[in-house]
C-alpha positions as CSV (number, residue, x, y, z in Angstrom):
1,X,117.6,148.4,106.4
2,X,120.2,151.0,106.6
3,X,121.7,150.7,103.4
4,X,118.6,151.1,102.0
5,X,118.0,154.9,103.7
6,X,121.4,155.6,102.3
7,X,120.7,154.8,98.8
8,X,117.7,156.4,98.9
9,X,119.2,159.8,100.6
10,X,122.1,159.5,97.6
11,X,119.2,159.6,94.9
12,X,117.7,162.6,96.9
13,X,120.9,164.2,96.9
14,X,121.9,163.8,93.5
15,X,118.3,164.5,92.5
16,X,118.5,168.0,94.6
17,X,122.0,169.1,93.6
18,X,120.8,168.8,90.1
19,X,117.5,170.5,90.2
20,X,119.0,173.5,92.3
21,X,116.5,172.5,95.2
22,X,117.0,171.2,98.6
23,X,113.6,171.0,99.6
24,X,110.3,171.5,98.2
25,X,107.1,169.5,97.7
26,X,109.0,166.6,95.6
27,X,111.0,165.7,98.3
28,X,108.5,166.3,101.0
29,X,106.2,163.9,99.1
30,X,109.1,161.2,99.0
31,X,109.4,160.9,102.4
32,X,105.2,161.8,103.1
33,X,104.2,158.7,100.8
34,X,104.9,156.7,104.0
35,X,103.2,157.8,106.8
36,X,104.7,155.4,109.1
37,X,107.4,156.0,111.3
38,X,109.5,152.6,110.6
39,X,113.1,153.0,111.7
40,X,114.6,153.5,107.9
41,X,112.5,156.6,106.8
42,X,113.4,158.3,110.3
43,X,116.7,157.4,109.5
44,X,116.7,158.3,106.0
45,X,114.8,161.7,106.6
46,X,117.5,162.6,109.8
47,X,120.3,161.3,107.1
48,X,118.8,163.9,104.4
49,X,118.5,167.0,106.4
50,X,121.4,166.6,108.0
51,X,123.2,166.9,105.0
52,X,121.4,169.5,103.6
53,X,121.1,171.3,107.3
54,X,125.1,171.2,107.1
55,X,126.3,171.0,104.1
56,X,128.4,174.0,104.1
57,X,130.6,172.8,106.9
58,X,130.7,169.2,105.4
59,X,131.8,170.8,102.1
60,X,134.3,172.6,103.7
61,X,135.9,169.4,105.3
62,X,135.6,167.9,101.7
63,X,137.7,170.7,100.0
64,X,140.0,170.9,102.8
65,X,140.8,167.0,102.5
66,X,140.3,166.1,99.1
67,X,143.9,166.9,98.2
68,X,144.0,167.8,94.6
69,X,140.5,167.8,94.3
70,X,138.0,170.9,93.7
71,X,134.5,170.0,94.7
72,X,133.2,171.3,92.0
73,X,134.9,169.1,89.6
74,X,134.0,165.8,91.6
75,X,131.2,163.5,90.2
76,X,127.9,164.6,91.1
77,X,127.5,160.8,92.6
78,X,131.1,160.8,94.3
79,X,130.3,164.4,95.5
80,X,127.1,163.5,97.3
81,X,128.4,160.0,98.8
82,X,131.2,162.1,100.7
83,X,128.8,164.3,101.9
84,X,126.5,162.1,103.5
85,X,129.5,159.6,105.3
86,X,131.4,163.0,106.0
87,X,127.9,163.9,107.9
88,X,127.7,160.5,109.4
89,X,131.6,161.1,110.8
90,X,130.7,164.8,111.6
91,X,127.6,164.4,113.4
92,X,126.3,161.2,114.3
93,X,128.7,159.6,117.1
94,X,126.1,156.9,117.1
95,X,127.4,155.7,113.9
96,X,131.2,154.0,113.6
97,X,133.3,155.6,111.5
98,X,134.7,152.4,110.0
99,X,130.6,151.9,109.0
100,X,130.3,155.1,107.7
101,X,133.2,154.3,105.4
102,X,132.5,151.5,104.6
103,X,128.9,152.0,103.9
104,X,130.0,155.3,101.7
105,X,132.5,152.5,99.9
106,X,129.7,150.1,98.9
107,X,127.6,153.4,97.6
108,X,130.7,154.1,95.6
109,X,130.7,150.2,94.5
110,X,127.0,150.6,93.5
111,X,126.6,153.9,91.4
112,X,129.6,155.2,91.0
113,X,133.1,154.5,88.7
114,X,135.8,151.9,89.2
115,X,138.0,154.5,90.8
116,X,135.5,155.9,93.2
117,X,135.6,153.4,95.9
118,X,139.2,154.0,96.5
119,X,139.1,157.7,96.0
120,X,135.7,157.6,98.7
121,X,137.6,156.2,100.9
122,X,140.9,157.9,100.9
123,X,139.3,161.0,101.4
124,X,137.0,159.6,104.3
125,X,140.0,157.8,105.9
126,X,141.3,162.0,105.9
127,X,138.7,163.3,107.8
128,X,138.7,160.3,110.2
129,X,142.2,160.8,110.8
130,X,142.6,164.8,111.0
131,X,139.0,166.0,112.4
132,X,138.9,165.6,116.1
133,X,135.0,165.5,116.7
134,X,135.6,162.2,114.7
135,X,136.7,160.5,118.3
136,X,134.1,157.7,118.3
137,X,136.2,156.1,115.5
138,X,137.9,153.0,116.8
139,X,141.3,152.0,114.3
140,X,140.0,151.6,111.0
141,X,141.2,148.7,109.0
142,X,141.7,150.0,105.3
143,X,139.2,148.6,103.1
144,X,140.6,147.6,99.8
145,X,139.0,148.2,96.4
């Protein structure tokens, strides 16, 4: 079920950084066409604005730990995978970090390139490791691609 919200927050994502908006009646009319309040479109619709709520401080984790990396000259797909597991390390304690990661590794298996799940991870495994609000992470096992 979970998965699911976080593929569907990726498109959103990708779908907003390219059309220059992070809100607006197409997204609201995603998220409106159901009405329910079943457990995945809450969680999808806290996942999507809380990236979009934060994304300056996420983005500034990214560029601080993506050695070598500029943001801007990331994937679009990579990009916006980092940004919602570096929300779901930043701010939702209630999520493991090693799920987070993981989770952001199988996005990165699914819609991104071969080298992406490695590179996801590597710079995940970085913010896990050097950002200190990350302290519901338990040791992570490395998760090979």
């Amino acid at each position: 079920m979970r998965r699911k919200a976080r593929e569907r927050v990726l498109k959103l994502l990708y779908q907003s950084e390219l059309s220059g908006e992070e809100s607006g009646p197409g997204f609201t009319a995603l998220f409106e066409q159901e009405k329910t309040q079943q457990p995945e479109t809450v969680f999808a619709r806290e996942l999507f604005s809380g990236v979009v709520d934060n994304r300056d401080k996420i983005d500034a984790l990214l560029k601080e730990h993506s050695t070598h990396w500029q943001l801007g000259r990331m994937a679009v797909i990579d990009r916006n995978i980092l940004r919602l597991a570096t929300f779901e390390l930043i701010f939702r304690p209630d999520i493991p970090a090693k799920v987070a990661i993981n989770e952001a590794v199988e996005l990165a298996k699914k819609y991104a390139s071969a080298d992406s799940p490695s590179f996801v991870n590597a710079v995940l495994d970085k913010i896990r490791l050097h950002h200190p609000s990350v302290a519901h992470s338990p040791k992570l096992i490395s998760i090979k691609c």
